[in-house]
One Martini backbone bead per residue (centre of mass of N, CA, C, O) as a GRO file, in nm:
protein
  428
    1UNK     BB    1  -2.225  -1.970   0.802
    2UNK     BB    2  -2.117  -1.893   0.504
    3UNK     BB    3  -1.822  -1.999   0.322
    4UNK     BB    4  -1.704  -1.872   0.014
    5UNK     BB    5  -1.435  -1.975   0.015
    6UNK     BB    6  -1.504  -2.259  -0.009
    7UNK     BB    7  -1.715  -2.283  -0.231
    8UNK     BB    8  -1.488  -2.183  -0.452
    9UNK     BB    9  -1.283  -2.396  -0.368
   10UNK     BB   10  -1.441  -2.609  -0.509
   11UNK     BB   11  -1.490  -2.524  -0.789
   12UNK     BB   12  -1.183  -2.502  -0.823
   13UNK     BB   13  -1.128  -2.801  -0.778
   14UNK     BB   14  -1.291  -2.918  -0.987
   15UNK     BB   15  -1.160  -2.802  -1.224
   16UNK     BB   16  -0.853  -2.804  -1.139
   17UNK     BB   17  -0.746  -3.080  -0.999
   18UNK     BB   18  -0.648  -3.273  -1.220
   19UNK     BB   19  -0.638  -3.046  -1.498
   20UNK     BB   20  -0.475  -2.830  -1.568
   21UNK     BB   21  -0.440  -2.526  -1.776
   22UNK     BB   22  -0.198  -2.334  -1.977
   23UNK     BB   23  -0.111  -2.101  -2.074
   24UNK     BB   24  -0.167  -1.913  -2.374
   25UNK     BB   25   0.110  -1.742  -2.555
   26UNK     BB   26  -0.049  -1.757  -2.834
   27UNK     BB   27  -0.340  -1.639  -2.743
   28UNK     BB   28  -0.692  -1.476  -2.659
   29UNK     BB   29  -0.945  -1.546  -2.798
   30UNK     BB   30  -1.097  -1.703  -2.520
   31UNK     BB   31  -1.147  -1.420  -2.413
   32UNK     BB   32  -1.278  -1.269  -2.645
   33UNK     BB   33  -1.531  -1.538  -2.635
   34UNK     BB   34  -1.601  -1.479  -2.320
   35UNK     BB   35  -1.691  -1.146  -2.356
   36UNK     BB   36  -1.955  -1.263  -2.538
   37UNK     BB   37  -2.089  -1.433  -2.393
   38UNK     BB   38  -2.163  -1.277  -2.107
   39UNK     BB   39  -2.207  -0.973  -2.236
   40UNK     BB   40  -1.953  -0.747  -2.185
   41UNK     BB   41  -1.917  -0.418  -2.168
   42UNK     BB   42  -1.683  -0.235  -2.218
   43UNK     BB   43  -1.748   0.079  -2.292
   44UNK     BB   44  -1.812   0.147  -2.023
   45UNK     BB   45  -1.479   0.111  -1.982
   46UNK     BB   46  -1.234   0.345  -1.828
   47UNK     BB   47  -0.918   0.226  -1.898
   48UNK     BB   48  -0.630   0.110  -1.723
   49UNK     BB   49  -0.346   0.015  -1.851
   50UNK     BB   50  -0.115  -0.241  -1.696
   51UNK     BB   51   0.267  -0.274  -1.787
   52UNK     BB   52   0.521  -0.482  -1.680
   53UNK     BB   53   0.769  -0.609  -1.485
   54UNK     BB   54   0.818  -0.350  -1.296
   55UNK     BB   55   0.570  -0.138  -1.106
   56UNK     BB   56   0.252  -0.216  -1.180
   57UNK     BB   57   0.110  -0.216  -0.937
   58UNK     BB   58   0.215  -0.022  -0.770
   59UNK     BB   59   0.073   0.204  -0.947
   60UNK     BB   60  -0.199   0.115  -0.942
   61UNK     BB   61  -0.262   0.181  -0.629
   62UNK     BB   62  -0.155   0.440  -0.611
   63UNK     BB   63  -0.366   0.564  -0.870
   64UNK     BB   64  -0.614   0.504  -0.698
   65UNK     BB   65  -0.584   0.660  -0.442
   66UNK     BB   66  -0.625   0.905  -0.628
   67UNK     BB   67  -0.910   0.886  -0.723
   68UNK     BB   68  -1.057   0.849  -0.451
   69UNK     BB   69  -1.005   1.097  -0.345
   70UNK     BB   70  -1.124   1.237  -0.614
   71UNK     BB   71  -1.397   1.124  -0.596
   72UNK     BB   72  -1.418   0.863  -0.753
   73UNK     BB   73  -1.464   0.545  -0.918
   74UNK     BB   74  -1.347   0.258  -0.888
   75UNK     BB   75  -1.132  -0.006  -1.040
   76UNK     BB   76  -0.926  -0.285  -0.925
   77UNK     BB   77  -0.659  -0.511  -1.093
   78UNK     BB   78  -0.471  -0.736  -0.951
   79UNK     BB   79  -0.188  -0.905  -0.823
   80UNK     BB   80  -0.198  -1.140  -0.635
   81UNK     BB   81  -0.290  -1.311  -0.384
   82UNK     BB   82  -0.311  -1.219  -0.044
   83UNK     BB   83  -0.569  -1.177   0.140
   84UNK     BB   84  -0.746  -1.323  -0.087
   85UNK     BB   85  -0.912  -1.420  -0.361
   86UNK     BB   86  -1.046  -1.117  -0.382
   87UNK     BB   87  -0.799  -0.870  -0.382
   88UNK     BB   88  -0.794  -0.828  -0.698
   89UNK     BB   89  -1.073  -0.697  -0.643
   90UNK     BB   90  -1.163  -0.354  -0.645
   91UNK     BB   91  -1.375  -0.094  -0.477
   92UNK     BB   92  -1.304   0.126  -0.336
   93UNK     BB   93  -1.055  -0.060  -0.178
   94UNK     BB   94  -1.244  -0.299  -0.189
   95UNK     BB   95  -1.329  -0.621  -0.162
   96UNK     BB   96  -1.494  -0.837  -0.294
   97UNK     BB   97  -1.769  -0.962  -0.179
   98UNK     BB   98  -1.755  -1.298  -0.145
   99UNK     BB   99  -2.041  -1.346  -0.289
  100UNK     BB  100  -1.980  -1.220  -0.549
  101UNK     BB  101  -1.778  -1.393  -0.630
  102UNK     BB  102  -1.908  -1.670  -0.616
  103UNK     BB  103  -2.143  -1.595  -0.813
  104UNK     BB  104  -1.975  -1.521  -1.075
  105UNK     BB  105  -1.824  -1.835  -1.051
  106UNK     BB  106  -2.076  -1.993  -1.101
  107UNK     BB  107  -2.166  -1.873  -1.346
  108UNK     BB  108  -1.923  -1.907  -1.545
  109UNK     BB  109  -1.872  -2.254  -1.438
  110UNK     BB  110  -2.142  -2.345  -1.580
  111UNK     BB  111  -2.104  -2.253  -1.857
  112UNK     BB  112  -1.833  -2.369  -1.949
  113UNK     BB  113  -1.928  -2.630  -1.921
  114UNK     BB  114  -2.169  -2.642  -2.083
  115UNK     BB  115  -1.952  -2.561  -2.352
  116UNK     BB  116  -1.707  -2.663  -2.320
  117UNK     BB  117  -1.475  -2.454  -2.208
  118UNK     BB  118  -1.155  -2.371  -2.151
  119UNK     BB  119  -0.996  -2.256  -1.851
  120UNK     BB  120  -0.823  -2.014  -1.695
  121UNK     BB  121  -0.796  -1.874  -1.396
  122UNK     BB  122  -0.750  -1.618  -1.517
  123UNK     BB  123  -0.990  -1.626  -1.705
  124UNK     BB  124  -1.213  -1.599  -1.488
  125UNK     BB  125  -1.125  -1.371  -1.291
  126UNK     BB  126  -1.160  -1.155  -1.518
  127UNK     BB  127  -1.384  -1.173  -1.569
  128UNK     BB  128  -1.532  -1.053  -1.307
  129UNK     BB  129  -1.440  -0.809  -1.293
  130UNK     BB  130  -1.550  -0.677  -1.512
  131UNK     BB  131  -1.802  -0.725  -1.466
  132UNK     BB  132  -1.825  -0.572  -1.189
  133UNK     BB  133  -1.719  -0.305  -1.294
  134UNK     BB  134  -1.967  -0.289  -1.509
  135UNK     BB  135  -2.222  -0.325  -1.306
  136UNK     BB  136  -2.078  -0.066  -1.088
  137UNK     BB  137  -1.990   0.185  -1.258
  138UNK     BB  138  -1.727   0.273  -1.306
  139UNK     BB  139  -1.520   0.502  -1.362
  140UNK     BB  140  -1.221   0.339  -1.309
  141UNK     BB  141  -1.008   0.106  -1.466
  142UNK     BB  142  -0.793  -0.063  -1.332
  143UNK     BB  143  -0.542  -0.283  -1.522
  144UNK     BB  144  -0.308  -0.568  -1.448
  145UNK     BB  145  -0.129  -0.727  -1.632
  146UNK     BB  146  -0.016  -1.053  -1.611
  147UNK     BB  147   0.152  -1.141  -1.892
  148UNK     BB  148   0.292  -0.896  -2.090
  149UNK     BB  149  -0.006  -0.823  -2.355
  150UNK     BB  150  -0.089  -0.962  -2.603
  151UNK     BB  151  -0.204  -1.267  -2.489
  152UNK     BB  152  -0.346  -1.146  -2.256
  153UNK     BB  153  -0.649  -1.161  -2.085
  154UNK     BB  154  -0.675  -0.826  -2.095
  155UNK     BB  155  -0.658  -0.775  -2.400
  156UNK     BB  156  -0.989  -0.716  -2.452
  157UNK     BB  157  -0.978  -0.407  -2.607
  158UNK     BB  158  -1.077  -0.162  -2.790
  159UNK     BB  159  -1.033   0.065  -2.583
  160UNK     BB  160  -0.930   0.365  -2.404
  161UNK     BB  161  -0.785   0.576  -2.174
  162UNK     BB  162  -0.532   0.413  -2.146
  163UNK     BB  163  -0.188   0.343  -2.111
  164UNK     BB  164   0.065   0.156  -1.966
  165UNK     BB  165   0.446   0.136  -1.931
  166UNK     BB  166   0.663   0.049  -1.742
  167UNK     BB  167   0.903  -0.114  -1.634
  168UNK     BB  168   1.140  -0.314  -1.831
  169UNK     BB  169   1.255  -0.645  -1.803
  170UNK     BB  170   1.344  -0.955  -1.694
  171UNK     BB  171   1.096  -1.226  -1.781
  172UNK     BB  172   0.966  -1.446  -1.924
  173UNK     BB  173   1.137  -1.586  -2.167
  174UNK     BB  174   0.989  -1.824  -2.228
  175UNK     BB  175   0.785  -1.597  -2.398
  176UNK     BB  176   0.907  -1.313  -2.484
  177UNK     BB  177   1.177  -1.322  -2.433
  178UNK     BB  178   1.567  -1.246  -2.470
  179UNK     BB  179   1.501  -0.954  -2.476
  180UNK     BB  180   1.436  -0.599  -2.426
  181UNK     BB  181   1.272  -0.615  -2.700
  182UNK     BB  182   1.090  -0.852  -2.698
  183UNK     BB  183   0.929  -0.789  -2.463
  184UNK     BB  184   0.845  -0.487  -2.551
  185UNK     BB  185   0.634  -0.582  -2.756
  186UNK     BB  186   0.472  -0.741  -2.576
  187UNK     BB  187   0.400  -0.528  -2.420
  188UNK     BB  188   0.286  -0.309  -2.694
  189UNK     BB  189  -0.002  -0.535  -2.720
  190UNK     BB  190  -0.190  -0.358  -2.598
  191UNK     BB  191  -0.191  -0.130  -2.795
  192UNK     BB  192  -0.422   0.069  -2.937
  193UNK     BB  193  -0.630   0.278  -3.151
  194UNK     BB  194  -0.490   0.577  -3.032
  195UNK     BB  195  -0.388   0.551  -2.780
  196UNK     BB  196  -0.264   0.688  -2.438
  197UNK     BB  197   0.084   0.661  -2.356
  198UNK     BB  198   0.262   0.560  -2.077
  199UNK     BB  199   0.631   0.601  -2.019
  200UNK     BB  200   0.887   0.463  -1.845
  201UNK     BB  201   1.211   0.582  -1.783
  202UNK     BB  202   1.379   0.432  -2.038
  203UNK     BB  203   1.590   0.269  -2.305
  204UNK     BB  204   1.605   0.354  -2.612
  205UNK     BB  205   1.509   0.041  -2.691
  206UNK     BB  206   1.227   0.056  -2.531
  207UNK     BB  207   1.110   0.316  -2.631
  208UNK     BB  208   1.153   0.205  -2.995
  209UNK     BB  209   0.919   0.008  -2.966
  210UNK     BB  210   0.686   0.141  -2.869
  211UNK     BB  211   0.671   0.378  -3.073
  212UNK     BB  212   0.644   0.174  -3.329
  213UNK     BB  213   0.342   0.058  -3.199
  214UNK     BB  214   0.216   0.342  -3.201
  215UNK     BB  215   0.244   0.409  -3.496
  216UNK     BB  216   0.052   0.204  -3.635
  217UNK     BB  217  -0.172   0.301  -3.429
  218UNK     BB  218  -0.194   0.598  -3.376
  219UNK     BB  219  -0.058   0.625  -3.090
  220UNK     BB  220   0.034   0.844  -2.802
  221UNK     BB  221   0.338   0.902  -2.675
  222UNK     BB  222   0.462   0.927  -2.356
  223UNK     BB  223   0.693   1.043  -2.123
  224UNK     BB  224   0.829   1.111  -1.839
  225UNK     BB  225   0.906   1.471  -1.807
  226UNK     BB  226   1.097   1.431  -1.539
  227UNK     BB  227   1.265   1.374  -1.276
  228UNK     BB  228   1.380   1.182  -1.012
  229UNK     BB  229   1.443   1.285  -0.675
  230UNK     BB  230   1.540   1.133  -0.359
  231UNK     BB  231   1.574   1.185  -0.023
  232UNK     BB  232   1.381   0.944   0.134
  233UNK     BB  233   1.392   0.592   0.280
  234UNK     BB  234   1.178   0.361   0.436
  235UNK     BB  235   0.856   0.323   0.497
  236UNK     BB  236   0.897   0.554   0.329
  237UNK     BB  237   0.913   0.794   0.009
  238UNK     BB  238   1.108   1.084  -0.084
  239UNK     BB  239   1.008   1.328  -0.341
  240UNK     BB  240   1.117   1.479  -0.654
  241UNK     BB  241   0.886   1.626  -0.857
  242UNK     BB  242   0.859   1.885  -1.049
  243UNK     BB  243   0.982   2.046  -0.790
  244UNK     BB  244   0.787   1.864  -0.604
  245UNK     BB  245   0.708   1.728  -0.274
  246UNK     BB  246   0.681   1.393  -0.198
  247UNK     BB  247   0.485   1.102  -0.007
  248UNK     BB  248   0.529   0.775  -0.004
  249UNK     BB  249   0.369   0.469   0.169
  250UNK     BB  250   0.666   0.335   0.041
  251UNK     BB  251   0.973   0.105   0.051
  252UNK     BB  252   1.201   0.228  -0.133
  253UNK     BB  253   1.311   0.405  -0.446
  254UNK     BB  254   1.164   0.332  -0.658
  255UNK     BB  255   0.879   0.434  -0.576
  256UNK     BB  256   0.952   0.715  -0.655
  257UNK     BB  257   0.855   0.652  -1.003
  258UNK     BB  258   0.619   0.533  -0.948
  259UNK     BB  259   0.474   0.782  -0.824
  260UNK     BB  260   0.522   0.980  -1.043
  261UNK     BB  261   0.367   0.842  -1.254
  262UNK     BB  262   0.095   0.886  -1.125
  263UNK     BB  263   0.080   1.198  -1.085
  264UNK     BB  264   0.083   1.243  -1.394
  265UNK     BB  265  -0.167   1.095  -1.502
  266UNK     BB  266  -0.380   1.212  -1.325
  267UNK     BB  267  -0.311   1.503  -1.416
  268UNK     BB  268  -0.380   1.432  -1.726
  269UNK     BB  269  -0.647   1.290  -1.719
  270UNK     BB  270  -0.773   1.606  -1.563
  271UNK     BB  271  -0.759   1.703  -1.846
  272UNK     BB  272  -0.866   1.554  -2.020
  273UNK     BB  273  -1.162   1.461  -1.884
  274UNK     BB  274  -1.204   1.699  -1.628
  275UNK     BB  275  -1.095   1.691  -1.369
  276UNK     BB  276  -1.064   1.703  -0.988
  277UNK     BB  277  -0.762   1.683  -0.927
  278UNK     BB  278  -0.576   1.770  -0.657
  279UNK     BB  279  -0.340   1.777  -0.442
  280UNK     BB  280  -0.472   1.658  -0.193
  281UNK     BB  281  -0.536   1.399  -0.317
  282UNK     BB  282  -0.228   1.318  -0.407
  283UNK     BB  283  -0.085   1.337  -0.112
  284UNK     BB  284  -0.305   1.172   0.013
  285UNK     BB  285  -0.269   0.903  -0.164
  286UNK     BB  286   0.016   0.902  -0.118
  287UNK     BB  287  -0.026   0.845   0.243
  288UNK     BB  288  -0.216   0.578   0.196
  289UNK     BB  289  -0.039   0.334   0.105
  290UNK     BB  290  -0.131  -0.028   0.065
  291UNK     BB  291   0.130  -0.295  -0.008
  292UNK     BB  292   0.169  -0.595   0.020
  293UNK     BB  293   0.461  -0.754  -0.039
  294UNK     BB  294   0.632  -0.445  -0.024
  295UNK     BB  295   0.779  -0.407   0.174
  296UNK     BB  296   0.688  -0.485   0.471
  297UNK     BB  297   0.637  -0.419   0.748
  298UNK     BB  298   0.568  -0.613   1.007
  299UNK     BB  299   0.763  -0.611   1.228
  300UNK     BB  300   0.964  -0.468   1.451
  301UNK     BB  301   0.928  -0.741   1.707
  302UNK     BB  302   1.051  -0.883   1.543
  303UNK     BB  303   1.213  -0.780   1.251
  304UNK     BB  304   0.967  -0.807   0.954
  305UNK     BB  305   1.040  -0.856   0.620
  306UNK     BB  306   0.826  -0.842   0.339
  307UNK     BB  307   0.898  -0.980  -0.015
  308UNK     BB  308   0.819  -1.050  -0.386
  309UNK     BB  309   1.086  -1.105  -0.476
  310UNK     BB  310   1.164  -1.306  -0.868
  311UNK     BB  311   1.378  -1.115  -0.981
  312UNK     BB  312   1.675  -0.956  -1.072
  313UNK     BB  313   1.560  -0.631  -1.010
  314UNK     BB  314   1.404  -0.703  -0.726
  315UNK     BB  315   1.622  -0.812  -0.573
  316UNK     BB  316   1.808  -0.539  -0.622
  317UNK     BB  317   1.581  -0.339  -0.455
  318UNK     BB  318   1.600  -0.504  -0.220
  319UNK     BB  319   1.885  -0.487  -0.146
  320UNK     BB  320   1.954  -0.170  -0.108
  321UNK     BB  321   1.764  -0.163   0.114
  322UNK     BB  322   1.889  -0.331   0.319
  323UNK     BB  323   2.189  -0.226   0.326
  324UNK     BB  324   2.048   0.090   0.425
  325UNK     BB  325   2.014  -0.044   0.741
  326UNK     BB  326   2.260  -0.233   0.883
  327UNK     BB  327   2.230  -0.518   0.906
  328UNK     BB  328   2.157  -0.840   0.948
  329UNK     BB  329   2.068  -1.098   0.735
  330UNK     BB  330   1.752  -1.302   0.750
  331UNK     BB  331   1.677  -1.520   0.467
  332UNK     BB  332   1.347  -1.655   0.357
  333UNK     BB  333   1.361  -1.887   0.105
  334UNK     BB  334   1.203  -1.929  -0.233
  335UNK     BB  335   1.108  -2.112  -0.579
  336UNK     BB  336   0.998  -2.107  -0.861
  337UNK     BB  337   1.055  -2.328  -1.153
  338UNK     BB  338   1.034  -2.067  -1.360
  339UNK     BB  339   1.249  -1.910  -1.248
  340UNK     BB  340   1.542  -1.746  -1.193
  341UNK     BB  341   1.677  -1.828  -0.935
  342UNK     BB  342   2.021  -1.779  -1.013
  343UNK     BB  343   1.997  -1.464  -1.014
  344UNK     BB  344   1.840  -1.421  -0.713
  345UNK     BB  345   2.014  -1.514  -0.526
  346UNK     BB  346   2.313  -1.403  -0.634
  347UNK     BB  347   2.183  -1.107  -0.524
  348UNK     BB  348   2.154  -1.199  -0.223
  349UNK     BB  349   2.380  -1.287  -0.129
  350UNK     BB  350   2.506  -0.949  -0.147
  351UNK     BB  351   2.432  -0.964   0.190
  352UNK     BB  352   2.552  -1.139   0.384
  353UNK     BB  353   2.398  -1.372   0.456
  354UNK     BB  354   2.137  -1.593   0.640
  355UNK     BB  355   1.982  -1.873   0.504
  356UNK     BB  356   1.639  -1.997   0.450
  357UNK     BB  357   1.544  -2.252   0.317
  358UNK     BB  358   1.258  -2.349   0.141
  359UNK     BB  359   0.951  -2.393   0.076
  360UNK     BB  360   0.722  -2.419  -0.213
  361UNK     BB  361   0.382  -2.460  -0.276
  362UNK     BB  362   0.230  -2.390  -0.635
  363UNK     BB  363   0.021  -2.554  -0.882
  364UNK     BB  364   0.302  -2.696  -1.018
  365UNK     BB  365   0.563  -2.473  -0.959
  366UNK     BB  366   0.710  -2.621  -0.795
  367UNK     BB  367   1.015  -2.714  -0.603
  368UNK     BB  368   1.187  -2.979  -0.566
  369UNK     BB  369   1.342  -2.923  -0.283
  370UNK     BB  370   1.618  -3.130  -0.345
  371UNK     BB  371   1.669  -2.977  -0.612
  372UNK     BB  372   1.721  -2.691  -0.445
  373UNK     BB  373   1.964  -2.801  -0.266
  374UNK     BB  374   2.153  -2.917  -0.457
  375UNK     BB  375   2.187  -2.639  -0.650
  376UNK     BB  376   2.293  -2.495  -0.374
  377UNK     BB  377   2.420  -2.599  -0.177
  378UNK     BB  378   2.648  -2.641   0.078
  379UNK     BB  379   2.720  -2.406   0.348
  380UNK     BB  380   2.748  -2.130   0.485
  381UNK     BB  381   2.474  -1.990   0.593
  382UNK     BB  382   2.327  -2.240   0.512
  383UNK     BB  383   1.943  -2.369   0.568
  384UNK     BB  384   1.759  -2.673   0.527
  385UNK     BB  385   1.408  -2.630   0.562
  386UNK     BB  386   1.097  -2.732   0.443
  387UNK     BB  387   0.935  -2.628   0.682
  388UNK     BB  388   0.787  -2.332   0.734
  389UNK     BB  389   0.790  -2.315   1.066
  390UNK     BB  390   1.047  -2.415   1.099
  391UNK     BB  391   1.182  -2.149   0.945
  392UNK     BB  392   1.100  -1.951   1.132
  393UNK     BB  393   1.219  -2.039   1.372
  394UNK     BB  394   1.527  -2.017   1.287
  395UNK     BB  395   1.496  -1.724   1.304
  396UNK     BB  396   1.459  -1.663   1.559
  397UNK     BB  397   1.723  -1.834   1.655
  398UNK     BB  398   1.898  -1.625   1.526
  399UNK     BB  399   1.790  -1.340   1.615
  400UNK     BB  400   1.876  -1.003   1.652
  401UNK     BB  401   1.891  -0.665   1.733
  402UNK     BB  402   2.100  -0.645   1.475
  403UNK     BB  403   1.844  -0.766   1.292
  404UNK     BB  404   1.719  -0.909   1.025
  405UNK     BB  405   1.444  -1.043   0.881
  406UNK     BB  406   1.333  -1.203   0.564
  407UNK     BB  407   1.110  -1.242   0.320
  408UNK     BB  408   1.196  -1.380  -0.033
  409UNK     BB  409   1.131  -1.504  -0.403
  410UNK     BB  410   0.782  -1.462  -0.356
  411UNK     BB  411   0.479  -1.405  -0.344
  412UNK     BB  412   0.379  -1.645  -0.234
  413UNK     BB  413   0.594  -1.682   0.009
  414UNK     BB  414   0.509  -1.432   0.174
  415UNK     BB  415   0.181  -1.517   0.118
  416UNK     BB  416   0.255  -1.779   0.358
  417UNK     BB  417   0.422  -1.619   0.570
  418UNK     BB  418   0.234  -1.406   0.659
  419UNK     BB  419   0.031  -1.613   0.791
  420UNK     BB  420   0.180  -1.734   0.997
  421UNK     BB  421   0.274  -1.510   1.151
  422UNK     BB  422   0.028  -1.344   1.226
  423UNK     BB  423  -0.254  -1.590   1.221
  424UNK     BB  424  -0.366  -1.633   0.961
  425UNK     BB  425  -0.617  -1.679   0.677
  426UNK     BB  426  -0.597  -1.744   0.339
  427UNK     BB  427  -0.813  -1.788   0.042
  428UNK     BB  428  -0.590  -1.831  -0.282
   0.00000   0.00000   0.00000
């Protein structure tokens, strides 16, 4: 039987095994001369772009979930890759069968060869995407951008259905900037003429920032308009939008208000279009929803959950879910080396955990295990261990009836550790 994930990672080792390029956060203009060369129809679809720091994959799964649910025919584009390298492309919650993936991938790596062109792995798997979900005429496309949105890869829409604009906050300040103005400027690099543009409730000077770049370009700027009061969440959340109660099965406080955004855009998107999504399909959607590596529990016994914190925003919605367990905390952690890793570290801290420090090997961007030993230095209650199955071990070996395990970081760290736990393997 042929593998056809192994098949794709020759090819993609073929191609950046030796040197890698970084993507250019200052032009996308190399995926808009892409999707001229492939001559893929963007025409074709209704895209729902999704932007922002945190909340906006959770916004996307939830929202796929409520359109499939109503009967329509999705597209999904998220990131990274949890479950194989396949899982951030899927077409009614399916992800892209291996072998259309490899098709795919090995017709745009013959012609970018063939014309010489340089690709950063980002815009190959975008590519991807679009022509699937143009060749299988989905009724709407997410699409979830990768970093910022004006020089994004995913940014090369001259329409569109939607825009959405999720929770903005620091990331990435070393290409967006280092205010929540500048950060704002360039999520809203999205916007298009006339689009519809719904955007998360936060500070009057992101939301000022957003509508003032809609108001160039014609563009229709809406504000969630309800509160959102969560009621209860565990591995689920309970919340009150809008008079009515729902009820999300994602666990943290936070999913609250990603959820309603959904719920909104849903109801909106079904008058604008004139779609048919009843109540049915929002509450069947929102009960439905599985999204790996987002404060998940893996296990029961030994109690173990898994989440992809990588930011001070993310770290401190990890801390506070987990704080209202009441549990005492083995967290097993690690850090890529372009991320604030000591603002998110000191937010863990704030746990009174067990931490056992550990490797991340991902594609040059890991930290080298000594200076991250070193930076973060010896004291009690932390353990430098390198190999991951070993840190899992102690992970173990410290577990009692009143703790639990966590792994967090990066979702990539996660989604390494998802495998060991498990005893899966995915080619990510």
């Amino acid at each position: 039987m042929i593998n056809y994930f192994e098949k794709a990672s020759e090819i993609l080792d073929g191609l950046y095994g030796t040197a890698k390029r970084k993507r250019d956060m200052t032009s996308n203009e190399n995926m808009k001369r892409l999707v001229e060369i492939f001559g893929i129809d963007l025409s074709k679809l209704n895209v729902i772009h999704v932007a922002g720091t945190v909340g906006k994959g959770s916004f996307c799964i939830i929202l796929d979930n409520i359109l499939r649910e109503a009967g329509l025919k999705t597209g999904l584009y998220v990131g990274p890759s949890i479950e194989g390298m396949n899982d951030r492309i899927r077409i009614n919650g399916a992800f892209i069968p291996p072998e259309k993936f490899y098709t795919y991938l090995k017709t745009i790596v013959d012609k970018i060869t063939e014309l010489e062109i340089n690709c950063i792995y980002f815009e190959v798997v975008t590519l991807i995407a679009l022509m699937y979900f143009a060749d299988e005429g989905v009724d709407f496309a997410i699409v979830e951008v990768g970093v910022g949105g004006l020089y994004d890869s995913t940014n090369c829409f001259s329409t569109k259905a939607a825009d959405v604009i999720m929770k903005v906050d620091y990331d990435h300040q070393n290409v967006l900037g280092n205010t929540l103005e500048e950060i704002a400027f360039n999520k809203a690099g999205i916007i298009m003429p006339f689009d519809t543009v719904y955007v998360y409730p936060q500070g009057d000077n992101v939301i000022e920032v957003i509508k003032d770049e809609a108001k160039k370009v014609d563009a229709k700027v809406k504000v969630l308009p309800a509160d959102v009061d969560v009621e209860k969440t565990d591995t689920k959340t309970s919340f009150i939008y809008d008079g009515e109660e729902y009820t999300v099965s994602l666990a943290g406080a936070f999913q609250a208000t990603n959820a309603a955004m959904a719920v909104w855009v849903a109801k909106d998107l079904a008058t604008r279009f004139r779609l048919d999504i009843n109540d049915e399909a929002i509450r069947k959607g929102l009960g439905e929803v599985k999204w790996p590596c987002r404060i998940e529990t893996l296990k029961e016994k030994p109690y173990i959950i898994i989440d992809g914190a990588h930011n001070e925003i993310s770290a401190s919605e990890l801390k506070n879910y987990l704080m209202s367990l009441g549990k005492r905390v083995i967290m097993i952690t690690s850090f890529l080396k372009d991320k604030d890793y000591r603002k998110v570290f000191q937010t863990f801290e704030g746990l009174k955990a067990d931490f056992i420090i550990t490797s991340l090997v991902f594609k040059g961007r890991d930290f080298e295990f000594e200076k991250l030993e070193e930076s973060i230095g010896e004291r009690d209650g932390i353990y430098f261990i390198k190999d991951n199955k070993e840190a899992y071990e102690k992970a173990l070996e410290l577990y009692t009836d009143d703790s639990v395990i966590v792994v967090a970081g990066s979702l990539y760290l996660a989604s390494v550790f998802r495998d060991l736990i498990t005893g899966e393997k995915h080619y990510n």
